[in-house]
N, C-alpha and C positions, 0 to 999 in steps of 0.2 A: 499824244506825245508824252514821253521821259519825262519825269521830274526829276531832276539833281540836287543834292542837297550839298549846297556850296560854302556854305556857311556854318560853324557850329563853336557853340561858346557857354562853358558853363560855370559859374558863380556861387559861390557857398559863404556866405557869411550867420555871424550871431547878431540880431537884432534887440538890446536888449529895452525894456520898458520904457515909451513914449517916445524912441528913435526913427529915425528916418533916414532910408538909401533908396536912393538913385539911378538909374541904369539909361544911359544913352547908347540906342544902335543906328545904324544908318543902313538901308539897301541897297546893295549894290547892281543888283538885276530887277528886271520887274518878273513877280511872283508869289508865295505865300510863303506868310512867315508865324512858325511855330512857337509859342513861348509855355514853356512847364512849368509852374512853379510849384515847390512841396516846403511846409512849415510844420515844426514839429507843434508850434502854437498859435491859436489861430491872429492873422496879420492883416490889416486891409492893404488891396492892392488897388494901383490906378494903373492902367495903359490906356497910353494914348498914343494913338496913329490913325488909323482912317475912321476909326472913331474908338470914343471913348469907353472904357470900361474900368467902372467901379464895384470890385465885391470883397469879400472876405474870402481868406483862405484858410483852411487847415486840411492837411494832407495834402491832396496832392490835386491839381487844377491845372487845364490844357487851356488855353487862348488859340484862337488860329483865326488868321483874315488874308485878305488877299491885300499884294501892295503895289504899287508901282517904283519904277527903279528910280535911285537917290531919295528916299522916302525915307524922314527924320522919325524916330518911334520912340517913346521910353517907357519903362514900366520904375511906379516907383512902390515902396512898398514902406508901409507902418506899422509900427508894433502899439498896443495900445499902451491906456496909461492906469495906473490903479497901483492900488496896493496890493494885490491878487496876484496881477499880473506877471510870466515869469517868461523867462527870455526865450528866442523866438528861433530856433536853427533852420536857416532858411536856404533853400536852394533853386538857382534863376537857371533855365536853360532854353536858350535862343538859336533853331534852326531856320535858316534860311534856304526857298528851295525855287527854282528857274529850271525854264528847259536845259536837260542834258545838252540837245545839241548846241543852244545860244550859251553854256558856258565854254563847251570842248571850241567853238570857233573863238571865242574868247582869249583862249589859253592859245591857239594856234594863231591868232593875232600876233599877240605877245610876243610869244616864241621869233615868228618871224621878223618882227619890227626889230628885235634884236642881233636875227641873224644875218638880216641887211646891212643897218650899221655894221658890222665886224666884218663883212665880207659881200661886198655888194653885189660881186661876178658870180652869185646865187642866184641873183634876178634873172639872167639870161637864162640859166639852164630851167627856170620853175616858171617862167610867164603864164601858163596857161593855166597852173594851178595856185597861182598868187591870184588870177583874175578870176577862178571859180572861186576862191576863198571870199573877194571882195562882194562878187553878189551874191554868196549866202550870206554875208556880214548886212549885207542894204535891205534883203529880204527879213531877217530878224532886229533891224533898228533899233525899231520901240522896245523892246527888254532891255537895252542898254541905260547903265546911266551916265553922268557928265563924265565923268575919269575915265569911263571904257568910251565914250567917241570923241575924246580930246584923243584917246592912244591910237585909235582906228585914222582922225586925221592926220594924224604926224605919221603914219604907214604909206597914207595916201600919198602927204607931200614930197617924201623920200620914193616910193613909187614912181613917183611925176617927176621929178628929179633925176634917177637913174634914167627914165623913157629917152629926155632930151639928151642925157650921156650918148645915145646908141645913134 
């Protein structure tokens, strides 16, 4: 299957001697998530997500693990301390990737939770393909996480809602 990369974010700060930053992300699909990071001196890094990792960097280093969705991750990064030591140009970059298809029904979720609300007399003409929508939505579940089947329920109960209208 597709892998989509749904997510992308990237971070450039100066670290300078004996400092320390922080980076919290969060997943939204269940999938693998890519992290780059390149210093121009070298910096220890720690990520932590399905498991830990601690090493030094200088230049340029890939992370990659698989995750599941709503899955808490951070990477933080330290510059060291000395008198040697000289500041740290550092650059974070965080891809996130899920099946193409479990984002595109995602977005067609979305899309249509909104275009019910605004015009409900849609349902009537699209039933057939709002009810294919929903069992490919039950067939890919598990890639979701809390925020995308809170929005998939509130389709449902507006769904069930219009039904009894008819």
């Amino acid at each position: 299957m597709e892998e989509y990369c749904y997510f992308k974010d990237l971070k450039n700060f100066n670290l300078p001697p004996g400092s320390f930053q922080e980076i919290h992300q969060k997943t939204f699909f269940k999938g693998k998530v890519l992290v780059k990071i390149s210093a121009s001196n070298p910096v220890l890094v720690e990520i932590a997500g399905p498991r830990i990792k601690k090493v030094e960097v200088k230049g340029v280093k890939e992370f990659g693990f698989q995750v599941e969705a709503d899955q808490d991750f951070y990477v933080g990064i330290q510059n060291r301390k000395g008198f040697f030591v000289k500041t740290s140009n550092v650059t974070v970059e965080f891809l996130m990737f899920s099946l193409k298809q479990a984002y595109d029904l995602f977005v067609k979720a979305k899309n249509l939770l909104a275009m019910l609300k605004d015009a409900p007399e849609y349902y009537d003409l699209q039933k057939e393909s709002i009810k294919d929508l929903l069992k490919s939505l039950a067939d890919l579940w598990d890639y979701y996480g809390y925020e995308s089947k809170n929005m998939f329920k509130q389709l449902l109960n507006l769904i069930k809602k219009l039904e009894r209208k008819i």
